[in-house]
Structure formats: C-alpha cells, structure tokens
C-alpha positions in Angstrom: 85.5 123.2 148.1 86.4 125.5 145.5 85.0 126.1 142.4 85.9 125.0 139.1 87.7 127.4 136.7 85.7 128.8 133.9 87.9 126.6 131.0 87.2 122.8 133.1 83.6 124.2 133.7 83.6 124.5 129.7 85.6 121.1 129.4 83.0 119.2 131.4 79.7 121.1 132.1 76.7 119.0 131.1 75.2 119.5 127.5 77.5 118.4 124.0 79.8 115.0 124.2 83.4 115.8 125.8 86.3 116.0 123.8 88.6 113.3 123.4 91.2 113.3 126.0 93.9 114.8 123.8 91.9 117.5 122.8 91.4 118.6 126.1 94.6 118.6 127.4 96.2 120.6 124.5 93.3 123.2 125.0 94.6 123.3 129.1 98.0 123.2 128.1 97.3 126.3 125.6 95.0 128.0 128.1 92.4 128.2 125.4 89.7 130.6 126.2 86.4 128.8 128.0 84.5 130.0 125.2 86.8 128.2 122.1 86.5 124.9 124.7 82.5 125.1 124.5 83.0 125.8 120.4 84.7 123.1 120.1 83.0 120.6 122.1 79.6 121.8 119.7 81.5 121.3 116.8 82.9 117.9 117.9 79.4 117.0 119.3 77.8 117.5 115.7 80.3 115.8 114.1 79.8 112.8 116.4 76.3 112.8 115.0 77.2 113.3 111.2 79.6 110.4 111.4 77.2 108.2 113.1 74.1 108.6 110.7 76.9 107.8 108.1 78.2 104.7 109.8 74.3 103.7 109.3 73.8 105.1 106.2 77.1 103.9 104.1 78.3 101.1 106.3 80.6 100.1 103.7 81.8 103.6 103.0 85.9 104.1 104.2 85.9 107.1 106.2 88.5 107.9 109.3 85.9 108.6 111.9 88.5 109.3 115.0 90.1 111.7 112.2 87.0 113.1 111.8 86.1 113.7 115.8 89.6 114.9 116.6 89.2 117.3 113.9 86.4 118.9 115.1 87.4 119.3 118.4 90.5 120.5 117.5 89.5 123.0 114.4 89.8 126.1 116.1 92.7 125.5 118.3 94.8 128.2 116.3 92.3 130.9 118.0 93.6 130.2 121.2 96.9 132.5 119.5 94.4 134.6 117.4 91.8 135.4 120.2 90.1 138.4 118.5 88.7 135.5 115.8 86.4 134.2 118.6 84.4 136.8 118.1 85.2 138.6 114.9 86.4 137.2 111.5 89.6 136.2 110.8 91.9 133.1 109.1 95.4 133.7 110.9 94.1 131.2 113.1 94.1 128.3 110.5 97.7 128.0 109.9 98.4 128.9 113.0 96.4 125.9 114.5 98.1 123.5 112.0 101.2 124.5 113.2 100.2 124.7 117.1 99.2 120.8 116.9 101.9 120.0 114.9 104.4 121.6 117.3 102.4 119.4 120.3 102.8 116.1 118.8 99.9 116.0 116.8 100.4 113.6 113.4 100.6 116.1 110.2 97.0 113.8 109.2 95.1 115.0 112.3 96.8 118.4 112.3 95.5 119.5 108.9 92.2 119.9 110.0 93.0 123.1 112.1 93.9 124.7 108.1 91.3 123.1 105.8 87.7 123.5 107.8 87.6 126.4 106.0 89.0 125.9 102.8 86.9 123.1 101.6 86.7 123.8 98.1 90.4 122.7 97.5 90.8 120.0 95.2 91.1 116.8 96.2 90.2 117.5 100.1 89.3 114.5 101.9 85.8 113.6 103.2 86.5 113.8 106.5 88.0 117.3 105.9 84.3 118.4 104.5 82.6 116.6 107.2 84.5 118.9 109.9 83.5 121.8 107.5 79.8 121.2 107.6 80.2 120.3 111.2 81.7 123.6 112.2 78.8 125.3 109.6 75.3 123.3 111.3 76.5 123.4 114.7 74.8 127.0 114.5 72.2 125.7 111.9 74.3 127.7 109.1 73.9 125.7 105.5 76.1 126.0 102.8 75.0 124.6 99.4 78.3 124.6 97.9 79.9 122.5 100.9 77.1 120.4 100.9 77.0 119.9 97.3 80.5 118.1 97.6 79.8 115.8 100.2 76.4 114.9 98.5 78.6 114.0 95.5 80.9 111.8 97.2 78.7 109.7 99.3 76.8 109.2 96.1 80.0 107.9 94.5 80.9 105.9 97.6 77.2 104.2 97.9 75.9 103.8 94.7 72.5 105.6 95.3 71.7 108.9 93.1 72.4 112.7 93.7 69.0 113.3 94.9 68.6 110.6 97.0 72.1 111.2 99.1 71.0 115.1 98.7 67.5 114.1 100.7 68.9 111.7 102.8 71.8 114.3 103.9 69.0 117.5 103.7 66.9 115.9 106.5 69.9 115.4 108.8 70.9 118.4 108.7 67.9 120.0 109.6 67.4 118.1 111.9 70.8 118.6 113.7 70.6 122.8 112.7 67.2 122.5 115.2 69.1 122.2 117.7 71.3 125.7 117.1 69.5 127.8 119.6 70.8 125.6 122.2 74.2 125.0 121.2 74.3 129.0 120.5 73.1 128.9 124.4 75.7 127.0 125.7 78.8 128.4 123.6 77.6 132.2 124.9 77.7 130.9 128.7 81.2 130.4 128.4 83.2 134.2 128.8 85.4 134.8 126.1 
C-alpha cells in the first residue's frame, strides 16, 4: 500500500470541511503546493460557518452562498504561480489567480474572487466578495475593523436591525470562530510548503 502524496494528504486529511470537487481538482491539476490546499480548505471551512450563521441570522437576506464557498476555496489559487507569497507578502498572485480560473473554465463571477479578497474596500464590492475577505482574515483569528465595518453595514441594510445590533451579533461570531485559530494555524503548518 503506498502512501498518499503530501497535496491528497492536504486535500482529505481529517480536520476543516473538503473543498468542493472543482476546487480540488484545479488545485491537482495546478500542482498547488500541500500547504496552499490546507489554506484553502481553512479558509473555505470558515466561510462555510459565516454563511451558515447568516442563513440563520438573515434568512431572507439574498446572498450567493456556493459563490461564496467556491470563493474561499479557490482565493489563493494564484499562489500556486507566485509560491514565494505562501509564506511572504505579495499581490501578484491575485490577478494571476483570476486569470488561472478563468483560463480553466471557471465563470468570470466565481473567478473574481481570486482578485478582490483583498481589495475589499472597492466600491460597490459584493457581499460575498467581503465575506471571503473576512473569511481568509478570522481563519487565523486576525480582525479587521474596516472590513468588518462594511459587512456590518450591509447586513444592517439587508435585515432591518440597527448598526450595533448586526455589529454584536457579527462581533460574537467571530470570536468565536477566531478561537479556533491555534488549530487551524496547526493544521495549515503540517502541510510542507
């Protein structure tokens, strides 16, 4: 019996959710680095769990929650061309991963999330957009006022409730997901670059 290779041990290890089935055959097809797999799975993990408690918390609220999923398991996918940013800072892979997907097949709706996790403060940037933005920030229990600040707004808009109370209600969850960071750190490290 031989072992598995260090990328499938990322891809299907126990710990975060897998990735959705296209996601995981792009990052074989790319070779992506075991490491980038685990990242992603985190990311798409957390994600999972943001759009969930807003599926109970804003039932009513429109928001493309596949979109959302694919978009954190595919953020990062430029990296697999830009490896050095796995480890060190970096936004050639953005673009890069935008044009990666687009070039497999991905739709230019699901690709766009590869270029705009990190540039959240454009205008008019969706709500899924930010919610793969503060994914890919809590998976490692990092907060970011401004980011959060902007989806506080809109799920106020889209519920009815006040600032504050969408502030809390958000606030709460993501403490409680960022308690969870040493573990996720765990897991991403056990995976070689």
């Amino acid at each position: 019996m031989t072992t598995p290779d260090p990328l499938h041990r990322a891809l299907h290890a126990p710990g975060p959710r897998p990735l959705p089935d296209e996601a995981a055959r792009l990052l074989r097809t790319l070779d992506a680095p075991p490491r980038l797999a685990a990242h992603l799975r985190l990311v798409h993990d957390v994600a999972y769990e943001l759009v969930e408690w807003l599926a109970e918390r804003c039932p009513g609220l429109q928001l493309d929650r596949e979109a959302v999923l694919f978009g954190a398991a595919t953020h990062d996918v430029g990296k697999t061309a830009h490896v050095r940013e796995l480890s060190g800072p970096g936004s050639a892979h953005e673009e890069t991963g935008r044009e990666l997907l687009l070039a497999h097949g991905v739709t230019p709706d699901r690709a766009r999330f590869a270029a705009t996790h990190a540039a959240w403060t454009l205008p008019d940037i969706g709500l899924e957009d930010l919610l793969v933005s503060v994914a890919d920030k809590i998976w490692k229990n990092k907060r970011v006022p401004e980011l959060e600040d902007l989806v506080v707004r809109r799920l106020a808009e889209a519920s009815g409730r006040t600032v504050w109370e969408e502030f809390l209600a958000l606030d709460d969850t993501l403490t409680a997901v960022g308690e969870g960071a040493e573990e996720r750190l765990a897991f991403q490290t056990a995976h070689p670059v």
